[in-house]
PDB file of N, CA, C and O in Angstrom:
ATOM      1  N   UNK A   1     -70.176  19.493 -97.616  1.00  0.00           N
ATOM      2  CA  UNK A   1     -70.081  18.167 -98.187  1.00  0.00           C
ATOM      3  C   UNK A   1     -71.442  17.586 -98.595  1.00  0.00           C
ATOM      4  O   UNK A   1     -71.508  17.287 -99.787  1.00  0.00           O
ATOM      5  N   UNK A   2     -72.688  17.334 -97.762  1.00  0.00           N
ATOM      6  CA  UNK A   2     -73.760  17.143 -98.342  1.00  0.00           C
ATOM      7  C   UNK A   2     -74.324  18.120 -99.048  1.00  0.00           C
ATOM      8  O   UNK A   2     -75.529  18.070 -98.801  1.00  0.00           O
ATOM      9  N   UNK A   3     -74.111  18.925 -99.746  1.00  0.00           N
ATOM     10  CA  UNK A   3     -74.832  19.723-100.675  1.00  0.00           C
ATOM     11  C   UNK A   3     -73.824  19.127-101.840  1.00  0.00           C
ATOM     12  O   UNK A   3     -74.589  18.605-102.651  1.00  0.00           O
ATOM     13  N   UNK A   4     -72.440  18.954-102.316  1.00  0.00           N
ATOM     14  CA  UNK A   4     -71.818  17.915-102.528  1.00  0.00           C
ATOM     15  C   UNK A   4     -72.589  16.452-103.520  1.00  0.00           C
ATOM     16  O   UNK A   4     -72.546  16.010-104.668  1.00  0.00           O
ATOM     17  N   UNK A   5     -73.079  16.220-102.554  1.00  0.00           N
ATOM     18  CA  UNK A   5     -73.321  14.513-102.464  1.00  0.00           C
ATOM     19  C   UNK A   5     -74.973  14.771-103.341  1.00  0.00           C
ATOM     20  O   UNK A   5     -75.459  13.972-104.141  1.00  0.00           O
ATOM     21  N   UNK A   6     -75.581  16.071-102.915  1.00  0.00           N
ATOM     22  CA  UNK A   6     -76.988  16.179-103.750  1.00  0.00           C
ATOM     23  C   UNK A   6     -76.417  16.860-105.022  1.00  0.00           C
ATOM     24  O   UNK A   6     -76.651  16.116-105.975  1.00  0.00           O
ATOM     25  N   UNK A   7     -75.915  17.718-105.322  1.00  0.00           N
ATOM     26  CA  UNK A   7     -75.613  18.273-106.547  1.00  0.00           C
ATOM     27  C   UNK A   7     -75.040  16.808-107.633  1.00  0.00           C
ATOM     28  O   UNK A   7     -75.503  16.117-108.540  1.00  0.00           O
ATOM     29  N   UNK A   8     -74.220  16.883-107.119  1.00  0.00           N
ATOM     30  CA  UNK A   8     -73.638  14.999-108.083  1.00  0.00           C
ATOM     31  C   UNK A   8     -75.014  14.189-107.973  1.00  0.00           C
ATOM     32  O   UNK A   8     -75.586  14.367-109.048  1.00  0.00           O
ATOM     33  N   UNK A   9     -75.415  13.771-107.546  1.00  0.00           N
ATOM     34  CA  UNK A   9     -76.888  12.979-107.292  1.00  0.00           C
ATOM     35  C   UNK A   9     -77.575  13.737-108.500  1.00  0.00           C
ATOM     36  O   UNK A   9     -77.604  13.329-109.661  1.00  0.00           O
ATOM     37  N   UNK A  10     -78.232  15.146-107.928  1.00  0.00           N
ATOM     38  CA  UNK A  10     -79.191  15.546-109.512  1.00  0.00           C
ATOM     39  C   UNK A  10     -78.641  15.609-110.523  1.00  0.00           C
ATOM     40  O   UNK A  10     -79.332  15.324-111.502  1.00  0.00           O
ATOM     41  N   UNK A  11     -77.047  16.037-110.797  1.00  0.00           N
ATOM     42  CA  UNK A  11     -76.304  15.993-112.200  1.00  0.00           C
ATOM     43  C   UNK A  11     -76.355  14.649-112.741  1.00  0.00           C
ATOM     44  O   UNK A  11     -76.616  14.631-113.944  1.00  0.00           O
ATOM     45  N   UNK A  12     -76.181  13.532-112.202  1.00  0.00           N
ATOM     46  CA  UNK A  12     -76.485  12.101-112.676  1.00  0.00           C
ATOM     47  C   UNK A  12     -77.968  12.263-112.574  1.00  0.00           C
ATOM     48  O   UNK A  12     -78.313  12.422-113.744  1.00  0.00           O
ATOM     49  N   UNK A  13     -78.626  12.293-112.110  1.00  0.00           N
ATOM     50  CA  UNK A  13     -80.299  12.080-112.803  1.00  0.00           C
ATOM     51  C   UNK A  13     -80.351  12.954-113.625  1.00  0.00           C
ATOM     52  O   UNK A  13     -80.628  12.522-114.744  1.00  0.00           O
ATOM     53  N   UNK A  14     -80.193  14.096-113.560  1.00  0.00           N
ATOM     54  CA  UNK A  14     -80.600  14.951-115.123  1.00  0.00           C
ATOM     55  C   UNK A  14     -79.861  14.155-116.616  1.00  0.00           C
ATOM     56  O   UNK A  14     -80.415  13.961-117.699  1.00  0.00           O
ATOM     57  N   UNK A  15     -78.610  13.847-116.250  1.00  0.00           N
ATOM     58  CA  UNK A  15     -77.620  13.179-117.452  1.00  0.00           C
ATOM     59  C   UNK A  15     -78.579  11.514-117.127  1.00  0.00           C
ATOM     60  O   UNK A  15     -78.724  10.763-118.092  1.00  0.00           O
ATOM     61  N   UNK A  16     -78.825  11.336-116.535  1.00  0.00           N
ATOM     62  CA  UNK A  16     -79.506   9.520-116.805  1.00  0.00           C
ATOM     63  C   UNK A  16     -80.688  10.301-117.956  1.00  0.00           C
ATOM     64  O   UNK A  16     -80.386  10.320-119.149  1.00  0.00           O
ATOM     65  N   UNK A  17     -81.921  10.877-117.524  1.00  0.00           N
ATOM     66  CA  UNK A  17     -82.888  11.719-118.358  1.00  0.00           C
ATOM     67  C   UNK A  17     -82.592  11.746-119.401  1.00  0.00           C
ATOM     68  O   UNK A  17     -83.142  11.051-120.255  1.00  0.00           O
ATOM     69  N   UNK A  18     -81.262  12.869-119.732  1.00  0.00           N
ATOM     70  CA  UNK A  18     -80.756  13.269-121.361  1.00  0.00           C
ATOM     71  C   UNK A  18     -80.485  12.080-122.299  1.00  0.00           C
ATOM     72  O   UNK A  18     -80.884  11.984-123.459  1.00  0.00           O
ATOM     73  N   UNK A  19     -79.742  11.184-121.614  1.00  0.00           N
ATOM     74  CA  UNK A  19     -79.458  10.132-122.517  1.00  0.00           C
ATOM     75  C   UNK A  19     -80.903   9.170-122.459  1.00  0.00           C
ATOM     76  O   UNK A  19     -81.261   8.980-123.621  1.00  0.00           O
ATOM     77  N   UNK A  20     -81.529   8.728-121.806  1.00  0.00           N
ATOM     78  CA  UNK A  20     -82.745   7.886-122.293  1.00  0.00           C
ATOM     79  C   UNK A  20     -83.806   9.102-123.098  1.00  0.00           C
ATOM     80  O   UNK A  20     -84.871   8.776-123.622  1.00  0.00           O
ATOM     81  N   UNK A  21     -83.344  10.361-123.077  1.00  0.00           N
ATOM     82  CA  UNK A  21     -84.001  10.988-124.358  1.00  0.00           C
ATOM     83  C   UNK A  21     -83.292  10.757-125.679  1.00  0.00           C
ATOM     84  O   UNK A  21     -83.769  11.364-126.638  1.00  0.00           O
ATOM     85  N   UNK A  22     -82.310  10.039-125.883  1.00  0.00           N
ATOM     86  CA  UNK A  22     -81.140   9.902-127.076  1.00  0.00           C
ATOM     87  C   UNK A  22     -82.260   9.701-128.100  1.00  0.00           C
ATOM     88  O   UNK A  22     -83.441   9.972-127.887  1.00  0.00           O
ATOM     89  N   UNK A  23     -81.889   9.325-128.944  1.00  0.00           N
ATOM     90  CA  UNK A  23     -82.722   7.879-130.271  1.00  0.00           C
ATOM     91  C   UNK A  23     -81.640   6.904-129.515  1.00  0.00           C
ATOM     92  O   UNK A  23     -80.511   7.016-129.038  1.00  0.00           O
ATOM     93  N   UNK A  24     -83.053   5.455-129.749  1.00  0.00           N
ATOM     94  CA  UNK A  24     -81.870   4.530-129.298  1.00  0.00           C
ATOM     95  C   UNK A  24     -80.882   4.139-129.769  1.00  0.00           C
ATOM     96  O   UNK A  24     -80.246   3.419-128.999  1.00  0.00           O
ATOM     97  N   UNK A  25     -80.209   4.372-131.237  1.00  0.00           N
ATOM     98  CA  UNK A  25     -79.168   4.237-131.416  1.00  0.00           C
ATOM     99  C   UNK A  25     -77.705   4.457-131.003  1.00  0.00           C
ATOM    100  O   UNK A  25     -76.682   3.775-131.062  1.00  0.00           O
ATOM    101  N   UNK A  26     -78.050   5.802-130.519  1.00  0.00           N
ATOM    102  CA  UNK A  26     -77.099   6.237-129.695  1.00  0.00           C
ATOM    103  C   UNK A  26     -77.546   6.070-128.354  1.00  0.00           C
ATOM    104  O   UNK A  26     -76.528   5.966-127.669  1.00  0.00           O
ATOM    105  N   UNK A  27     -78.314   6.011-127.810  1.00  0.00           N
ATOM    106  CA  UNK A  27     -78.787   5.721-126.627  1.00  0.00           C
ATOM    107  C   UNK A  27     -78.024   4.112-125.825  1.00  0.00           C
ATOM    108  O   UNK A  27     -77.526   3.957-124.710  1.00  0.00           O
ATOM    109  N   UNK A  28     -78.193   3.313-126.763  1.00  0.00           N
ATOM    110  CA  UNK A  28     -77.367   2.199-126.928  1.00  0.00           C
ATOM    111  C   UNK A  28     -75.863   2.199-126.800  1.00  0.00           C
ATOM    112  O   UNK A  28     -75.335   1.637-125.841  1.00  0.00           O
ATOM    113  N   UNK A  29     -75.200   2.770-127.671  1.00  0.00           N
ATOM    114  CA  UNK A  29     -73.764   3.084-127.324  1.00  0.00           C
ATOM    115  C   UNK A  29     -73.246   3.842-126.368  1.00  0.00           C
ATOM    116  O   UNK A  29     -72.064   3.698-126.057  1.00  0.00           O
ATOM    117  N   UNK A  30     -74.038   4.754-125.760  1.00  0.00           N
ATOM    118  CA  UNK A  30     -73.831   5.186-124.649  1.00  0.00           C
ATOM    119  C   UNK A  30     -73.679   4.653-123.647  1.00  0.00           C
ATOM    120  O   UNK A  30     -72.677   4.859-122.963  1.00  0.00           O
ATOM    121  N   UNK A  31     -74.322   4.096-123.410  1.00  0.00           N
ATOM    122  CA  UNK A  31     -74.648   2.910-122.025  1.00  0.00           C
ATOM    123  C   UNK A  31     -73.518   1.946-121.932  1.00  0.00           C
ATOM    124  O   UNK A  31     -72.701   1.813-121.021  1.00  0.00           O
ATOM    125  N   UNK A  32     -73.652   1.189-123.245  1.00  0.00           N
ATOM    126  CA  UNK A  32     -72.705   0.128-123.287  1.00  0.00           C
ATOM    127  C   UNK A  32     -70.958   1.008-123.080  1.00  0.00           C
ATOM    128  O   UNK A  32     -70.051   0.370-122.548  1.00  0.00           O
ATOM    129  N   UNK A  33     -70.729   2.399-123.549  1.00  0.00           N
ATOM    130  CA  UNK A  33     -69.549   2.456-123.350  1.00  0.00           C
ATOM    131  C   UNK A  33     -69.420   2.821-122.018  1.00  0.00           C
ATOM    132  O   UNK A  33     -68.533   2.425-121.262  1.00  0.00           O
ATOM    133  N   UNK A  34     -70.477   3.716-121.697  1.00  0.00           N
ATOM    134  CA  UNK A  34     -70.532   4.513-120.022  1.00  0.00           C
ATOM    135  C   UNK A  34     -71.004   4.140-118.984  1.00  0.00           C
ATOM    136  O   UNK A  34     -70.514   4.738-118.026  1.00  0.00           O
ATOM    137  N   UNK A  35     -71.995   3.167-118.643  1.00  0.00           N
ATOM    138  CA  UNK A  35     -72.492   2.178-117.987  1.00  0.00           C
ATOM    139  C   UNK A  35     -72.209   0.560-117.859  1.00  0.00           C
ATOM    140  O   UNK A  35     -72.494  -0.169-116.909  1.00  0.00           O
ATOM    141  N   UNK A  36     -71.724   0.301-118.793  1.00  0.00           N
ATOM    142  CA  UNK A  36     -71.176  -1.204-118.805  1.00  0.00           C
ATOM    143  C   UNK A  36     -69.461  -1.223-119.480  1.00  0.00           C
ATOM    144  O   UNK A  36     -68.940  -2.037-120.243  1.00  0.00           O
ATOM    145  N   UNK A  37     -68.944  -0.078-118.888  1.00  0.00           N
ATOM    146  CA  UNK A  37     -67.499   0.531-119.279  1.00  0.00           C
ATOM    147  C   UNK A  37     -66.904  -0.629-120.954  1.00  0.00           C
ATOM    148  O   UNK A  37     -65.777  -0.823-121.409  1.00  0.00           O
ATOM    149  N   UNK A  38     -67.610  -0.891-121.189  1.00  0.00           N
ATOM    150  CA  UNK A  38     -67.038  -1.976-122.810  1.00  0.00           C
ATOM    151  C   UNK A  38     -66.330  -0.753-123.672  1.00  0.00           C
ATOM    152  O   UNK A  38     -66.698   0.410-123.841  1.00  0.00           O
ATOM    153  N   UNK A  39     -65.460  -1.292-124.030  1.00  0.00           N
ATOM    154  CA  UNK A  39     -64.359  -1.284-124.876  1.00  0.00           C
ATOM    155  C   UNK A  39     -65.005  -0.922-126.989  1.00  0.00           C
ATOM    156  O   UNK A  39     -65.276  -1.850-127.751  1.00  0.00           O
ATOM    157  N   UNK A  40     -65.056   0.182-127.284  1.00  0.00           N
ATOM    158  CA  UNK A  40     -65.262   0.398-128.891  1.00  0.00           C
ATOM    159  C   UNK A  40     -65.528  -0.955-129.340  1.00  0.00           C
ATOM    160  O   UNK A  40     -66.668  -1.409-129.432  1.00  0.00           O
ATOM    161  N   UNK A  41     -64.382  -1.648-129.643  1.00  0.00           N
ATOM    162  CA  UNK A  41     -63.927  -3.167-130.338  1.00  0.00           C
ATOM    163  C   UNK A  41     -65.334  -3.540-130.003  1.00  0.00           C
ATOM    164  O   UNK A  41     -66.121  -3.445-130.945  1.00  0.00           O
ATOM    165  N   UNK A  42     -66.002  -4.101-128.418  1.00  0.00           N
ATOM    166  CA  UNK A  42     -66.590  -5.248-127.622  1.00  0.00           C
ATOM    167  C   UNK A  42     -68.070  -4.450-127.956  1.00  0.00           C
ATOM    168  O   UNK A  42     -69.068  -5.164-128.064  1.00  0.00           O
ATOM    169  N   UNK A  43     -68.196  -3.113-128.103  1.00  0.00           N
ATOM    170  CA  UNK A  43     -69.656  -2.479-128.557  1.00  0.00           C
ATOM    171  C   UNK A  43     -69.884  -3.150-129.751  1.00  0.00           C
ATOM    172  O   UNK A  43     -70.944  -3.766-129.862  1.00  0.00           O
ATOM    173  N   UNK A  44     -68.924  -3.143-130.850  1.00  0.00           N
ATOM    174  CA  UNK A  44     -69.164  -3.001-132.353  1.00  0.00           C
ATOM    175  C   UNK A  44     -69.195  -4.228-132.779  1.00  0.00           C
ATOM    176  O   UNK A  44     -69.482  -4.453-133.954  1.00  0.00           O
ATOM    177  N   UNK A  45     -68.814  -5.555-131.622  1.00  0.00           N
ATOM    178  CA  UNK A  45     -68.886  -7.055-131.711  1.00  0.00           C
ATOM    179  C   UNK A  45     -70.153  -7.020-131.160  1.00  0.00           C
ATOM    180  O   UNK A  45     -71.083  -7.450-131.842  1.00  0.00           O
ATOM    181  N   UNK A  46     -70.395  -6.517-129.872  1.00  0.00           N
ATOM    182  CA  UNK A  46     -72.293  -6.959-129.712  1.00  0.00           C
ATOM    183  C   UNK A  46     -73.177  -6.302-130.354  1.00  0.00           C
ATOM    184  O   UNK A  46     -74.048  -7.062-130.776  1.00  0.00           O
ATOM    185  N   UNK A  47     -73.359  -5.153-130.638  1.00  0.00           N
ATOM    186  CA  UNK A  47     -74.346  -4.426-131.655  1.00  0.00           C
ATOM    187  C   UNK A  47     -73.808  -5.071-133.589  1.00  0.00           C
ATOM    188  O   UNK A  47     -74.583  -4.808-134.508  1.00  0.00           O
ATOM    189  N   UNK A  48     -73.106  -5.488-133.744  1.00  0.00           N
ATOM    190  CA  UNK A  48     -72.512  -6.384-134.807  1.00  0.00           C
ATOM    191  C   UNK A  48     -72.493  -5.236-136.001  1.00  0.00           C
ATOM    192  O   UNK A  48     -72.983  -5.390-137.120  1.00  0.00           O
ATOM    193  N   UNK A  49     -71.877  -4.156-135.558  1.00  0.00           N
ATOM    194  CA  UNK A  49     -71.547  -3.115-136.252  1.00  0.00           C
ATOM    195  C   UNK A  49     -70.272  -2.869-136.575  1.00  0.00           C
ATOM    196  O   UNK A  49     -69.449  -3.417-135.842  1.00  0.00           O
ATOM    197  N   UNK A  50     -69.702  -1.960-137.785  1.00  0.00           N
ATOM    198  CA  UNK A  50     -68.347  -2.024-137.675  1.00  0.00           C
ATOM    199  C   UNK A  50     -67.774  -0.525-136.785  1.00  0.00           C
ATOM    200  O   UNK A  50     -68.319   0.471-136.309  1.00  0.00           O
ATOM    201  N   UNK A  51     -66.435  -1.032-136.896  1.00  0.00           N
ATOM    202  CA  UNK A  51     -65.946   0.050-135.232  1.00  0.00           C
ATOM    203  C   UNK A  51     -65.928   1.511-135.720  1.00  0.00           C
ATOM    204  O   UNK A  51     -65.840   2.559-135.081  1.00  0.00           O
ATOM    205  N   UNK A  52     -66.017   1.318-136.782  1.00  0.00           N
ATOM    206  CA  UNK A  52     -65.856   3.494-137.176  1.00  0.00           C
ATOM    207  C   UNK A  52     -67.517   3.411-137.210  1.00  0.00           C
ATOM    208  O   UNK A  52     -67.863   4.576-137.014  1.00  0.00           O
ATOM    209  N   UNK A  53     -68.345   2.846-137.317  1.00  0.00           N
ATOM    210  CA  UNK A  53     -70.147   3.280-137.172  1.00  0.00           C
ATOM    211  C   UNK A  53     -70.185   3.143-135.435  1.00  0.00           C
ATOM    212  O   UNK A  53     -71.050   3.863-134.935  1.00  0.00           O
ATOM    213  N   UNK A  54     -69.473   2.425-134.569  1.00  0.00           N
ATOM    214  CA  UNK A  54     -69.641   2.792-133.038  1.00  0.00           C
ATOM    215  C   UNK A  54     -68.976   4.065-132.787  1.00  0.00           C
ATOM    216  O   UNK A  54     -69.493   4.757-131.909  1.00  0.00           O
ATOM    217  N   UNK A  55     -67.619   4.663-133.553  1.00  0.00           N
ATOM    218  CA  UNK A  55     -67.219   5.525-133.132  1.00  0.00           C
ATOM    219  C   UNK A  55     -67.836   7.200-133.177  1.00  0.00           C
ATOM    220  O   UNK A  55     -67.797   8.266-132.563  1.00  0.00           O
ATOM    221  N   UNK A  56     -68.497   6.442-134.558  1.00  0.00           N
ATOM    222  CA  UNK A  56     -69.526   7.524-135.144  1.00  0.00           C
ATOM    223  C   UNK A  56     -70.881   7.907-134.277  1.00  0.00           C
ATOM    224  O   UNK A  56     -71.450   8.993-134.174  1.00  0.00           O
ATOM    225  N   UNK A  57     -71.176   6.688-133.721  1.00  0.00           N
ATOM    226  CA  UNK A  57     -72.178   6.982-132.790  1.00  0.00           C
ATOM    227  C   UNK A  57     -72.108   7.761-131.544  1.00  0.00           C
ATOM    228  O   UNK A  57     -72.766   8.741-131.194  1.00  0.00           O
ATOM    229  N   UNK A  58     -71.471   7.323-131.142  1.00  0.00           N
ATOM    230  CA  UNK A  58     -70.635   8.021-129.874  1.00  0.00           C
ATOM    231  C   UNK A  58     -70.594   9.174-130.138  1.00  0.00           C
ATOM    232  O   UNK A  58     -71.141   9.985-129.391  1.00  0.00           O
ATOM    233  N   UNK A  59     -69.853   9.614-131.410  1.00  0.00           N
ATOM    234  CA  UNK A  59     -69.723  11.119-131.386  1.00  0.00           C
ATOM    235  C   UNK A  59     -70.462  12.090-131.397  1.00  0.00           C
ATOM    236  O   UNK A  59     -70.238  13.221-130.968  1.00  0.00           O
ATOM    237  N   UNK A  60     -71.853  11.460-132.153  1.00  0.00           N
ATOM    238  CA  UNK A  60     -72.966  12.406-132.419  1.00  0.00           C
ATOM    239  C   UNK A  60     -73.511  12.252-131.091  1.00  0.00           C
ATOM    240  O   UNK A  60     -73.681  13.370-130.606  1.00  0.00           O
ATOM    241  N   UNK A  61     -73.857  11.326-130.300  1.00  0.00           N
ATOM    242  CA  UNK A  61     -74.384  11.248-129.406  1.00  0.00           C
ATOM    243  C   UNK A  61     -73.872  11.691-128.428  1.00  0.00           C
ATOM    244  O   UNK A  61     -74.624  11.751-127.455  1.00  0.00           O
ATOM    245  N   UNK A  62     -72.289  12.235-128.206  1.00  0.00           N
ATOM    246  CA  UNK A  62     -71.493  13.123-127.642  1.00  0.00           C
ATOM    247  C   UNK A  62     -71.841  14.285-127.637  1.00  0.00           C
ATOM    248  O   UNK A  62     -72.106  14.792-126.547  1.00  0.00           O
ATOM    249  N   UNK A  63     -71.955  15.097-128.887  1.00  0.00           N
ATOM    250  CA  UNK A  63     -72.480  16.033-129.104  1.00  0.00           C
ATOM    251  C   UNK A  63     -74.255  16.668-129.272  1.00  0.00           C
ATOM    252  O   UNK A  63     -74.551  17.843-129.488  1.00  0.00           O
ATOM    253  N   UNK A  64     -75.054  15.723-129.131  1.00  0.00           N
ATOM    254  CA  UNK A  64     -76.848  15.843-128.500  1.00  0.00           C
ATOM    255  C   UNK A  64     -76.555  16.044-127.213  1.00  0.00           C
ATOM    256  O   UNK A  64     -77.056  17.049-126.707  1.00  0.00           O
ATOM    257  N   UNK A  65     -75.969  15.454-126.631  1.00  0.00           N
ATOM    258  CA  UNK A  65     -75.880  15.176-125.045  1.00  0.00           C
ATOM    259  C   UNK A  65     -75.206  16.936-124.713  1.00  0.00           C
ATOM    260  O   UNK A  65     -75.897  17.763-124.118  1.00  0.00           O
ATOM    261  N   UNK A  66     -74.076  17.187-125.116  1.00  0.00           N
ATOM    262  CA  UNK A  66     -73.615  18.602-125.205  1.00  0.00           C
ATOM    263  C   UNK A  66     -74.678  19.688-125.184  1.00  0.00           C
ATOM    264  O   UNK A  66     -74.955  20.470-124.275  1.00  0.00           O
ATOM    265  N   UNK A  67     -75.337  19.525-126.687  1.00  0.00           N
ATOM    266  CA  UNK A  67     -75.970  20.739-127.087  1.00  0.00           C
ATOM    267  C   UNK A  67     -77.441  20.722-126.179  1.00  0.00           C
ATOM    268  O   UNK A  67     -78.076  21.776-126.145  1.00  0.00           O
ATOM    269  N   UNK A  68     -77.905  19.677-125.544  1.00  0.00           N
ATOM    270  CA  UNK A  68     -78.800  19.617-124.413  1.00  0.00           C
ATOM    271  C   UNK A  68     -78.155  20.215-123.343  1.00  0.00           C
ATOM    272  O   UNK A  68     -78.738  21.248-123.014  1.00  0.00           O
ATOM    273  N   UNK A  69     -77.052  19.935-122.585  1.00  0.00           N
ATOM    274  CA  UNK A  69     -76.919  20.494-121.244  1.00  0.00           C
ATOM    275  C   UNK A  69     -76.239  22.039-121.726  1.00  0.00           C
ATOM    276  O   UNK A  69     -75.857  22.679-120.746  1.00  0.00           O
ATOM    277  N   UNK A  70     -76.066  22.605-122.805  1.00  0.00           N
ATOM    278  CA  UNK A  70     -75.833  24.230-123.126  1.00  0.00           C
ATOM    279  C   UNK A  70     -77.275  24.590-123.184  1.00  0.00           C
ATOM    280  O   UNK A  70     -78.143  24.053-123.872  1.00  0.00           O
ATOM    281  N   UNK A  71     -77.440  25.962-122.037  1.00  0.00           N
ATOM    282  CA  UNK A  71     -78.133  27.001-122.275  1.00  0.00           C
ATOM    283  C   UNK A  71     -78.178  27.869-123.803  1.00  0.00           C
ATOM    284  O   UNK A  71     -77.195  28.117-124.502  1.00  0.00           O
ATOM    285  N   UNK A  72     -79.679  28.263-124.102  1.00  0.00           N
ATOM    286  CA  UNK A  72     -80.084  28.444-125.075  1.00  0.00           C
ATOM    287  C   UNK A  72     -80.900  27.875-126.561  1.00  0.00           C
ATOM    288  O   UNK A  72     -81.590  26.857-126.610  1.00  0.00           O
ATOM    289  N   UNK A  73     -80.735  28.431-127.249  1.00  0.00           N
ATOM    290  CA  UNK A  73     -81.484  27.578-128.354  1.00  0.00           C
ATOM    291  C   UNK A  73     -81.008  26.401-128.963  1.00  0.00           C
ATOM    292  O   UNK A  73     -79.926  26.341-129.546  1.00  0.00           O
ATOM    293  N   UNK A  74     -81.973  25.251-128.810  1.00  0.00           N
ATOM    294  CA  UNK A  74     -81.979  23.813-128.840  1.00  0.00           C
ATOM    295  C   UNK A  74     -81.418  23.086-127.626  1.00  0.00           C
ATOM    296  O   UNK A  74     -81.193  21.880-127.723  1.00  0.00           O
ATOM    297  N   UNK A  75     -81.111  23.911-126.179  1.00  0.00           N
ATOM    298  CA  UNK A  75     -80.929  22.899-125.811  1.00  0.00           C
ATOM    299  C   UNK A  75     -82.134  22.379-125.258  1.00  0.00           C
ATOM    300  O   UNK A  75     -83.068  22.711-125.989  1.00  0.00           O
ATOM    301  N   UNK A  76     -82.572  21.608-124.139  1.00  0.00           N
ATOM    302  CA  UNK A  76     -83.613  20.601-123.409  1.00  0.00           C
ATOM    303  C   UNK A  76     -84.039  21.647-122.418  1.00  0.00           C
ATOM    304  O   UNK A  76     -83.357  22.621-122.098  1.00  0.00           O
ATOM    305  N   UNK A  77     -84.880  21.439-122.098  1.00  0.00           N
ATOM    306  CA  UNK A  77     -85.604  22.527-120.962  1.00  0.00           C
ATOM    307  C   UNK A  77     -85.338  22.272-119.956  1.00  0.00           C
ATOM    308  O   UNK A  77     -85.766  22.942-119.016  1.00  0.00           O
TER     309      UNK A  77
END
């Protein structure tokens, strides 16, 4: 169980790391959807964007975040 409790512990600090490596654009939507659990709609009302450019964000920034934690070329060291 405590080996457990450290593995989840460094997987959230390595994933806190990856995403404050984002661009802040996506760095931004991340947070607000995954850290401050807000709702698409409630992102795209405070960043005063429309909801397919939050959804858009998300996605790419879905996929940086991906191609960082895959082994091999391009991901993060």
């Amino acid at each position: 169980m405590p080996d457990e409790v450290v593995s989840r512990a460094e997987s959230a600090s390595r994933m806190d790391v990856l995403i404050q490596g984002l661009p802040p654009r996506y760095r931004v939507v991340i947070l607000l959807r995954y850290k401050e659990d807000l709702a698409y709609e409630e992102i795209a009302e405070i960043l005063k964007l429309p909801l397919g450019t939050v959804k858009a964000r998300l996605h790419r920034a879905h996929h940086l975040l991906k191609r960082r934690l895959e082994p091999g070329p391009g991901a993060a060291p």
